[in-house]
C-alpha positions as CSV (number, residue, x, y, z in Angstrom):
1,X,7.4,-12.9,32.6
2,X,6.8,-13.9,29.1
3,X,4.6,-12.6,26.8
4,X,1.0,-14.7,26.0
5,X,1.4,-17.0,22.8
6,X,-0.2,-15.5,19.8
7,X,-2.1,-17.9,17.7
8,X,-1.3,-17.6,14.0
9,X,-4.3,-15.6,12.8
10,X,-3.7,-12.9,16.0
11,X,0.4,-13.0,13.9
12,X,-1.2,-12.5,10.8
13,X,-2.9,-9.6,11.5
14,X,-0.1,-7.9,12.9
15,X,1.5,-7.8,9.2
16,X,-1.3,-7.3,7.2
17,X,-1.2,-3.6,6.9
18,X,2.2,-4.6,5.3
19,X,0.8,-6.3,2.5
20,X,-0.8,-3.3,1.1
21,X,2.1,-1.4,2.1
22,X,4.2,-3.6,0.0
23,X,2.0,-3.4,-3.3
24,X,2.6,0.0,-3.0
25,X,5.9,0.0,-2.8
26,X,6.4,-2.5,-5.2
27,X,4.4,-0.5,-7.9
28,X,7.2,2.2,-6.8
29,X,9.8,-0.2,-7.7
30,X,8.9,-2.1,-10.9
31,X,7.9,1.7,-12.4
32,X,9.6,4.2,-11.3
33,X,12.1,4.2,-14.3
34,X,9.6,3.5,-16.6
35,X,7.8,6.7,-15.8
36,X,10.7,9.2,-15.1
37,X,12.1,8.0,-18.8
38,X,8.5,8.6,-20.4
39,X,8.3,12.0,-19.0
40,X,12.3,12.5,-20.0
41,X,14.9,11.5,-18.1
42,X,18.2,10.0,-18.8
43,X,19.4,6.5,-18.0
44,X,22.2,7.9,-16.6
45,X,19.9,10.0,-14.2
46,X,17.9,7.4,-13.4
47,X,19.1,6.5,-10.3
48,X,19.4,10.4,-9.2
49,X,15.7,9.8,-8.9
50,X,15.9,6.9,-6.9
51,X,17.4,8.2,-4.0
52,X,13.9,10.0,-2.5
53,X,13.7,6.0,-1.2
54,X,17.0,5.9,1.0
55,X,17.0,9.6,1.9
56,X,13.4,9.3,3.1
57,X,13.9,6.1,4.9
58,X,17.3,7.2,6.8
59,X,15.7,10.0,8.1
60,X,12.2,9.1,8.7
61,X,12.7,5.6,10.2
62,X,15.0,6.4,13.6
63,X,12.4,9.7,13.9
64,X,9.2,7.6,13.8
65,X,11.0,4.3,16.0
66,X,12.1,6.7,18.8
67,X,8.9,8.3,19.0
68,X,6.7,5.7,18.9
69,X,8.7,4.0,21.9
70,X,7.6,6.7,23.9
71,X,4.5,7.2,22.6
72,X,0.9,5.7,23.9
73,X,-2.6,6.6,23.1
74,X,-5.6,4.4,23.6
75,X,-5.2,3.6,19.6
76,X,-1.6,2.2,21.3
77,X,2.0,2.7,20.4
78,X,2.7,1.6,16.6
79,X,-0.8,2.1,15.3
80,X,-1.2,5.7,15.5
81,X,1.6,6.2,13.2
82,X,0.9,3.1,11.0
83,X,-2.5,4.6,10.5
84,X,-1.5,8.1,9.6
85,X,1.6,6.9,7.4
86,X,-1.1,4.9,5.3
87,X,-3.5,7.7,4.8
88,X,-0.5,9.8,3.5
89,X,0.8,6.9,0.9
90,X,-2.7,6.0,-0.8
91,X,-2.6,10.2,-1.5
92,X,0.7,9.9,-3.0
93,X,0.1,6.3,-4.8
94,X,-3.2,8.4,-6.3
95,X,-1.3,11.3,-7.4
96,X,1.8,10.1,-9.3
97,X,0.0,9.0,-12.1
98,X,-1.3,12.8,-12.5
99,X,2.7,14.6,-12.2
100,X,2.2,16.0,-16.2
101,X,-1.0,17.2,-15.3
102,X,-0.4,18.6,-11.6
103,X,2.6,20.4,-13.3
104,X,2.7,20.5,-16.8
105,X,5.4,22.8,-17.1
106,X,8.0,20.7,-14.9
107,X,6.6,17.3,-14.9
108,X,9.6,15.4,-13.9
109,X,10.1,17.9,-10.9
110,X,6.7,17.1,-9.8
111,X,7.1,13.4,-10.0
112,X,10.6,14.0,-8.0
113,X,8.2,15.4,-5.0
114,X,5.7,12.9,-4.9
115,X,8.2,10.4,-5.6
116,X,9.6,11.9,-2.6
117,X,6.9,12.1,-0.3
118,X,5.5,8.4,-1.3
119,X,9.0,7.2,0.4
120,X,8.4,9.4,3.4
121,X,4.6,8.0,3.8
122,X,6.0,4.7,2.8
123,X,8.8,4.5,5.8
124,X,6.5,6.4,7.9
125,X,4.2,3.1,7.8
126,X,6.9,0.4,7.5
127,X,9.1,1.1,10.6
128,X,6.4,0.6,13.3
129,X,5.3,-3.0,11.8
130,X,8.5,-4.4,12.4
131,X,8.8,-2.9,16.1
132,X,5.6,-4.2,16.4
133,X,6.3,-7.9,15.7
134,X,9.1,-7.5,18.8
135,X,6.9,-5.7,20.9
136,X,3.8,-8.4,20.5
137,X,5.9,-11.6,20.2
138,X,7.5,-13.8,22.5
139,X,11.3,-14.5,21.5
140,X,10.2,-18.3,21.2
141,X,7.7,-16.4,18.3
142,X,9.6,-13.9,16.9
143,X,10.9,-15.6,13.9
144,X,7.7,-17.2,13.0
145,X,6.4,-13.2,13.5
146,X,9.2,-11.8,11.2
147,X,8.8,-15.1,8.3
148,X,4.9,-14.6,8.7
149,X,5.6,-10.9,7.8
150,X,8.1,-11.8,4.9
151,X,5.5,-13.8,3.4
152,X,2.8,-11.2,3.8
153,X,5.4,-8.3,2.0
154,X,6.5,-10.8,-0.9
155,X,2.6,-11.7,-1.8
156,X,2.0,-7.7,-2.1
157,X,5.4,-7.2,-3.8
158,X,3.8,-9.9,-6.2
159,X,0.3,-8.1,-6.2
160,X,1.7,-4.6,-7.0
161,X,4.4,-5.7,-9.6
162,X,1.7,-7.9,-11.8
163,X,-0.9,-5.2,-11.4
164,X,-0.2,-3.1,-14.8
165,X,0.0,-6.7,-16.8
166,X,-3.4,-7.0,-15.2
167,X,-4.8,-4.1,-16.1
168,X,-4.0,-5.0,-19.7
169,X,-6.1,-8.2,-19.6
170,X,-9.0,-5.9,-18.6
171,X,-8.2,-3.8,-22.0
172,X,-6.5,-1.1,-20.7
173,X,-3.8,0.4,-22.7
174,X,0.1,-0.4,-22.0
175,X,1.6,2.3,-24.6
176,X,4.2,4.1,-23.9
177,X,3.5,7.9,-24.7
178,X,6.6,10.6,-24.2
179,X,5.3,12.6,-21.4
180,X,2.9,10.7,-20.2
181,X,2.0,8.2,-17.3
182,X,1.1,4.9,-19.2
183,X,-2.4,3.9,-18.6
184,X,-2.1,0.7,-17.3
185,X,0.3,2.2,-14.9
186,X,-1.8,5.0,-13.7
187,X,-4.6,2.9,-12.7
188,X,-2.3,0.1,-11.2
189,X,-1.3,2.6,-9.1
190,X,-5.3,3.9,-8.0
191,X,-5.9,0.4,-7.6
192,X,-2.3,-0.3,-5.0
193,X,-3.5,2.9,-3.1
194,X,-6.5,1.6,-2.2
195,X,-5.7,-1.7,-1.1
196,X,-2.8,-0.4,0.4
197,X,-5.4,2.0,3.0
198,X,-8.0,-1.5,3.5
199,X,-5.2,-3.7,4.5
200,X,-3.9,-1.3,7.8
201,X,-7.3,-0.8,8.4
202,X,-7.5,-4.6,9.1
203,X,-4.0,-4.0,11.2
204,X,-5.3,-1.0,13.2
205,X,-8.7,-2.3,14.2
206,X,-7.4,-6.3,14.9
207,X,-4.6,-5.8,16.9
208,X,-4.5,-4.3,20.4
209,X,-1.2,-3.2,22.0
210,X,-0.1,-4.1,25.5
211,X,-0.5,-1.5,27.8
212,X,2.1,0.6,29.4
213,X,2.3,-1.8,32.9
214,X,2.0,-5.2,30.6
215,X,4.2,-4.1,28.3
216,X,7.1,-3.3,31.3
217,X,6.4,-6.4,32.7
218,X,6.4,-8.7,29.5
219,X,9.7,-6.9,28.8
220,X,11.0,-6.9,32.5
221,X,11.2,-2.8,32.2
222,X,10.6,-0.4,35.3
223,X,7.1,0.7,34.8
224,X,7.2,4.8,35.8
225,X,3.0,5.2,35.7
226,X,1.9,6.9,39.2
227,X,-1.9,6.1,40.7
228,X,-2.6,3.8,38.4
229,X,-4.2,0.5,38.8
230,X,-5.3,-2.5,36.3
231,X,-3.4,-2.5,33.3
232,X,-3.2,1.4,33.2
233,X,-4.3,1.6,29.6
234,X,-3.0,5.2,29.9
235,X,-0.6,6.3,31.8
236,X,-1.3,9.7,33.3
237,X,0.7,12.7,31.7
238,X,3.3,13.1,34.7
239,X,3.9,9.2,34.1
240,X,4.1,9.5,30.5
241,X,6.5,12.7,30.7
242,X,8.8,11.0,33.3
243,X,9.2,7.7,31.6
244,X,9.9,10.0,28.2
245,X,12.8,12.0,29.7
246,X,14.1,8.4,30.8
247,X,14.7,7.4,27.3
248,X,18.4,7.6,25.7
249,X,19.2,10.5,23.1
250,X,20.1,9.4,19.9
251,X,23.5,10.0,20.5
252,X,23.5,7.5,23.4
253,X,22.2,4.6,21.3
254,X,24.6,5.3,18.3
255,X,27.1,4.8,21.1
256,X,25.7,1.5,22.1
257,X,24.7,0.1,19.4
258,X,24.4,-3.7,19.6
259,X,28.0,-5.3,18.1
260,X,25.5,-7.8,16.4
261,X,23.8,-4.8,14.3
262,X,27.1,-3.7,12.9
263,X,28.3,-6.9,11.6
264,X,25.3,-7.3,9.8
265,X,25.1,-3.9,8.4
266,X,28.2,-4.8,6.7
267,X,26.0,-7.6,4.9
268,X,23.2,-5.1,4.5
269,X,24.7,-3.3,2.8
270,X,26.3,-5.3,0.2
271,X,22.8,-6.9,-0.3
272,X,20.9,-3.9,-0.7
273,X,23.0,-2.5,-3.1
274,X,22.6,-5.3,-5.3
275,X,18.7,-4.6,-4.8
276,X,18.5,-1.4,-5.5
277,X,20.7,-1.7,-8.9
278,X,18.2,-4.4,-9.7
279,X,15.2,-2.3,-9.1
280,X,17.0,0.9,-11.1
281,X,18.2,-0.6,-13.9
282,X,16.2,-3.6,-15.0
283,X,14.0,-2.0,-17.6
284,X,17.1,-0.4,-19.4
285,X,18.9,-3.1,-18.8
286,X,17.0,-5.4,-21.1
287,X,15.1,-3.2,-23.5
288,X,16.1,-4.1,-26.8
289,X,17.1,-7.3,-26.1
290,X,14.7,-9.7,-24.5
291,X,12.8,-11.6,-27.0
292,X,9.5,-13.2,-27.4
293,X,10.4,-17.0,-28.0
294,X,7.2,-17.7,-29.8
295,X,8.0,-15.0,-32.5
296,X,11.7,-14.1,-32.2
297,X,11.1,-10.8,-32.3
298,X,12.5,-8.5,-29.8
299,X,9.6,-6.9,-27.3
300,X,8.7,-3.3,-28.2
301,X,9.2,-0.8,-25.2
302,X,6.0,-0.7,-23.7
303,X,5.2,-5.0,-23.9
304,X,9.0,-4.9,-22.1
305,X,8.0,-2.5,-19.1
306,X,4.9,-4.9,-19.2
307,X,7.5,-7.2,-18.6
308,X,9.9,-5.6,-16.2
309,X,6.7,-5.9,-13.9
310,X,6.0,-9.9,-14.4
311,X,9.9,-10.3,-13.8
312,X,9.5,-8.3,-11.1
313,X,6.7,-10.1,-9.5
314,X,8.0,-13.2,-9.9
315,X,10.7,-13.4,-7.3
316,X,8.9,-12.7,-4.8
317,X,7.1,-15.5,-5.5
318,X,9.9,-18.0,-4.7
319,X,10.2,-15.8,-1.6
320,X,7.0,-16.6,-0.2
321,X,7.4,-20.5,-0.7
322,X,10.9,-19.9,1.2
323,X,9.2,-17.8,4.0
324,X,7.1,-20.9,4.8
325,X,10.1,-23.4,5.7
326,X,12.6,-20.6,6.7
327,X,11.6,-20.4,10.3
328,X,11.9,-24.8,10.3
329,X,15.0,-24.9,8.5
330,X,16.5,-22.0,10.6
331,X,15.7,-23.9,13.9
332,X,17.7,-26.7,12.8
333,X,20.9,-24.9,10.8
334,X,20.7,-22.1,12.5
335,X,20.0,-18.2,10.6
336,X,23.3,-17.9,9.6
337,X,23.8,-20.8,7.8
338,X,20.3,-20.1,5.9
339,X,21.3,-16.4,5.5
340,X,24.0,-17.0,3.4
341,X,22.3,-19.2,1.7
342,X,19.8,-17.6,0.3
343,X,22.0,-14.9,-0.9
344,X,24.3,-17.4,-3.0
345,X,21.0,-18.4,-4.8
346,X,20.3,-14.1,-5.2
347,X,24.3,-13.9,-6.5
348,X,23.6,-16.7,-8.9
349,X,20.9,-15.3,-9.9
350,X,21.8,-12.0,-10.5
351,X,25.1,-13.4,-12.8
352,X,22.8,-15.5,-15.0
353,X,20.8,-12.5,-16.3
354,X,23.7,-11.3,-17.9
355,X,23.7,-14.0,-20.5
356,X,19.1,-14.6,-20.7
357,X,17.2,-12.8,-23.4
358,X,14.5,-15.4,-24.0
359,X,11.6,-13.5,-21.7
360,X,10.2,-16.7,-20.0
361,X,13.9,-18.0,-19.6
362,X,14.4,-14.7,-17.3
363,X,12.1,-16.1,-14.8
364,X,14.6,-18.7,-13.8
365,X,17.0,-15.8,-12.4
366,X,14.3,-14.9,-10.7
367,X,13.7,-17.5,-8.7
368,X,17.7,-17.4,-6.9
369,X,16.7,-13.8,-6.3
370,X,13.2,-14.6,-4.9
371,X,15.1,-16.9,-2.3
372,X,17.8,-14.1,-1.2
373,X,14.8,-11.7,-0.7
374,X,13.4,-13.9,1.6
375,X,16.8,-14.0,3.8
376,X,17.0,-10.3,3.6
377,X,13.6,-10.1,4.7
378,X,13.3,-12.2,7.4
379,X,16.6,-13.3,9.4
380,X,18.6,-10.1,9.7
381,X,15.4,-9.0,11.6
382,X,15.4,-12.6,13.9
383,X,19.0,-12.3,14.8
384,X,18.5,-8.1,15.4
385,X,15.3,-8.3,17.4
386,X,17.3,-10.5,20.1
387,X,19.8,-8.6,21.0
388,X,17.8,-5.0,21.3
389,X,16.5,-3.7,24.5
390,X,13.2,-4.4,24.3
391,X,12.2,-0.6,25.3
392,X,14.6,1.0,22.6
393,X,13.1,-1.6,19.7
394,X,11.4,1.0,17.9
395,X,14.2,3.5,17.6
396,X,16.9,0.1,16.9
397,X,15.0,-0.8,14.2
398,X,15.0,2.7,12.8
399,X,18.2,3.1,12.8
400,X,19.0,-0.7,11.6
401,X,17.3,1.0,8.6
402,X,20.6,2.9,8.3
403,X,22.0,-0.3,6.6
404,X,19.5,-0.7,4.0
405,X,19.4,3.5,3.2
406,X,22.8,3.8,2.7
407,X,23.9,1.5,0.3
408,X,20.8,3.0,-1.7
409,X,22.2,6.1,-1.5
410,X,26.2,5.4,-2.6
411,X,24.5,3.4,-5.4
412,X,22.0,6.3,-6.0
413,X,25.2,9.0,-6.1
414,X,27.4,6.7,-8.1
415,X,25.3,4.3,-10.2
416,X,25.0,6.9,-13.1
417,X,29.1,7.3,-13.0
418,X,29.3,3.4,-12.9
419,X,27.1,2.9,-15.8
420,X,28.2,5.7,-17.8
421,X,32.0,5.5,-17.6
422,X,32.5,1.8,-16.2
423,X,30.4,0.4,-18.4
424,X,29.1,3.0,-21.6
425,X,26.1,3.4,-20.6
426,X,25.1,-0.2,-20.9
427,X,23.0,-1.2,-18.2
428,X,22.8,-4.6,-18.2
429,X,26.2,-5.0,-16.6
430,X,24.8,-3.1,-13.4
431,X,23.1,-6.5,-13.0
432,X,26.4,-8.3,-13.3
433,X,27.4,-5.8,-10.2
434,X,24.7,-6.7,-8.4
435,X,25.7,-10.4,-8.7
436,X,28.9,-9.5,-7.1
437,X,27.8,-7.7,-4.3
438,X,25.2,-10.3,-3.4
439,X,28.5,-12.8,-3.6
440,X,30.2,-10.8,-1.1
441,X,26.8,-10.4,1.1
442,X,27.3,-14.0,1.6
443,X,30.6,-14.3,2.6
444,X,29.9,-11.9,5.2
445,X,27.3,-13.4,7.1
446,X,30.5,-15.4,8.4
447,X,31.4,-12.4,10.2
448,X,28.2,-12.1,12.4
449,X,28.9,-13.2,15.8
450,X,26.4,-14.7,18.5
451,X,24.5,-12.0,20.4
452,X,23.5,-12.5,24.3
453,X,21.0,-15.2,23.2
454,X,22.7,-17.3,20.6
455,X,21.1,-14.5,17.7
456,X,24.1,-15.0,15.4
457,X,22.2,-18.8,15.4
């Protein structure tokens, strides 16, 4: 039985939470350095601090997907937890501007902890909406679903990252004072938390699960609800318990994990290493040497974290122009073939930054790297999402997330040894890096066989 076509406004609103979810988290990444070095951290530490993200997400994301699989309540399956993960990020997106003054004594330690609980609230909120798109969307939908979504979590990665150059134009200060959150920061982040909250609320109230009985048919899953009739909105708590002790440990879906989802963890992970060495070590990457061309002169620190944003908001701009024609230009060259694509324009652009300083010539990199996002994005998900057992998609996808936490964490563990003793401490060759794992990202989409349904397509 297949599931009722979705018109595209009823697809839209399945992602939108994710937009605001996305500035949030892309405030996180275009600032993070910026404001652990202001309150006193090394480069060489940086990325120390950057592992909250990947620990969070590893351990949060299987938790919340196996959960909400067995979970309904009349708000539905994905919601609740959607809901209650938003609430929890705008309070951390509203405090991490206040870390000196919350603990004046320790502030990097404080930022550590909200850093820390942000990523929890943050993966909290992000695992469901990709279930989500599976559980509402016809196979003959999905990919539209998943490039729909891309698109919606490239314009808020666009939103957050211009937000403190923004904030300037409005008059407020972009200094960079030791110990201290910059201004233009501190409000960018108020400003993310609060969209961030509005955009699930549009998610939460717009979208209305299947019920338990629709849902097992759509799916072609044994429906275990007893004296029910109708759609059996919910299940009685017998029902509920029975069909919960039915679902696999997660021991028993480690052991049969789709072969599909361990080929492309292997490109996962290469391509979210290069990622996360871009998000860690941009801004001391090119401090002190990216240059105004009107002027010559080279940017002072606070005009270049200014600038670390723009950059930083500008690939995803290429990504949401890609995200439109992805789902057409998959159909006929299959996801593969568009896959590896995109991330030879992302390893291009990585190696080019290696030789820019001019600050509007930097944009161009951007742009190769804007494209491979929108692969990453969008068709690991299209080739996953057929091949997993449509009751076990939540907990699938949260462990799928495995691939993109622990290449965050080796480079999180190691990227302050690499930068230090590989390369003497100058950072700009962690970008070169990243070039080369994106390369061999690419060459390993090769390696992704065809699932059940042709997903390797």
């Amino acid at each position: 039985m297949n599931k009722p076509k979705l018109s595209f406004w009823q697809i839209w609103n399945l992602s939108f939470g994710f937009l605001g979810v996305q500035i949030g988290y892309s405030l996180q990444n275009s600032n993070t350095s910026s404001i652990f070095e202001s309150l006193g951290a090394d480069v060489s530490h940086l990325s120390y601090f950057w592992l909250a993200a990947p620990l969070a997400g590893m351990i949060i994301q299987p938790i919340v997907g196996m959960f909400s699989d067995g979970t309904w309540t009349r708000f539905g399956r994905r919601i609740p937890y959607i809901l209650g993960g938003a609430l929890i990020s705008t309070a951390a997106l509203l405090l991490m501007p206040n870390c000196p003054v919350l603990l004046a004594v320790a502030p990097l330690a404080m930022g550590a902890f909200i850093l820390l609980f942000m990523d929890l609230s943050f993966n909290v909120t992000m695992q469901p909406f990709r279930a989500l798109v599976a559980d509402m969307l016809d196979d003959s939908q999905k990919t539209q679903g998943y490039v729909v979504q891309t698109f919606l979590i490239n314009l808020g990665a666009v939103i957050g990252a211009f937000l403190p150059l923004v904030m300037t134009w409005f008059g407020v200060s972009d200094e960079a004072v030791p110990g201290k959150v910059s201004e233009h920061i501190a409000w960018s982040y108020y400003a993310g938390g609060i969209v961030l909250l509005l955009t699930v609320l549009v998610t939460a109230f717009k979208t209305k699960e299947y019920p338990p009985r629709e849902f097992a048919e759509y799916n072609g899953l044994e429906y275990e609800g007893a004296g029910k009739t109708g759609n059996d909105a919910v299940p009685d708590k017998t029902a509920a318990a029975a069909s919960h002790a039915k679902k696999p440990g997660f021991v028993e879906l480690m052991r049969n994990i789709p072969k599909v989802m361990l080929q492309l963890g292997v490109t996962q992970f290469f391509s979210w290493a290069a990622l996360f060495l871009m998000w860690t070590y941009l801004k001391p990457a090119i401090t002190g040497t990216v240059t105004d061309p009107a002027t010559g002169a080279v940017l002072s620190e606070g005009a270049t974290q200014t600038w670390v944003g723009v950059l930083n908001g500008i690939y995803p701009v290429p990504a949401c122009i890609a995200a439109i024609f992805l789902g057409r230009i998959a159909a006929k060259f299959g996801n593969k073939a568009v896959y590896a694509a995109c991330l030879l324009f992302g390893a291009a652009g990585f190696g080019s930054l290696l030789f820019i300083h001019d600050k509007y010539l930097m944009m161009l990199p951007m742009v190769g790297i804007g494209i491979a996002w929108a692969g990453i994005l969008a068709m690991p998900y299209s080739i996953l999402s057929r091949d997993v057992d449509a009751g076990n998609m939540g907990a699938y996808m949260g462990i799928f997330n495995f691939t993109i936490t622990i290449p965050q964490i080796v480079i999180g563990l190691t990227g302050g040894m690499i930068v230090k003793w590989c390369f003497g401490s100058e950072a700009v060759y962690m970008l070169g890096l990243a070039g080369v794992f994106m390369l061999l990202a690419a060459i390993s989409v090769a390696f992704v066989g065809r699932g059940r349904t042709e997903s390797g397509r």
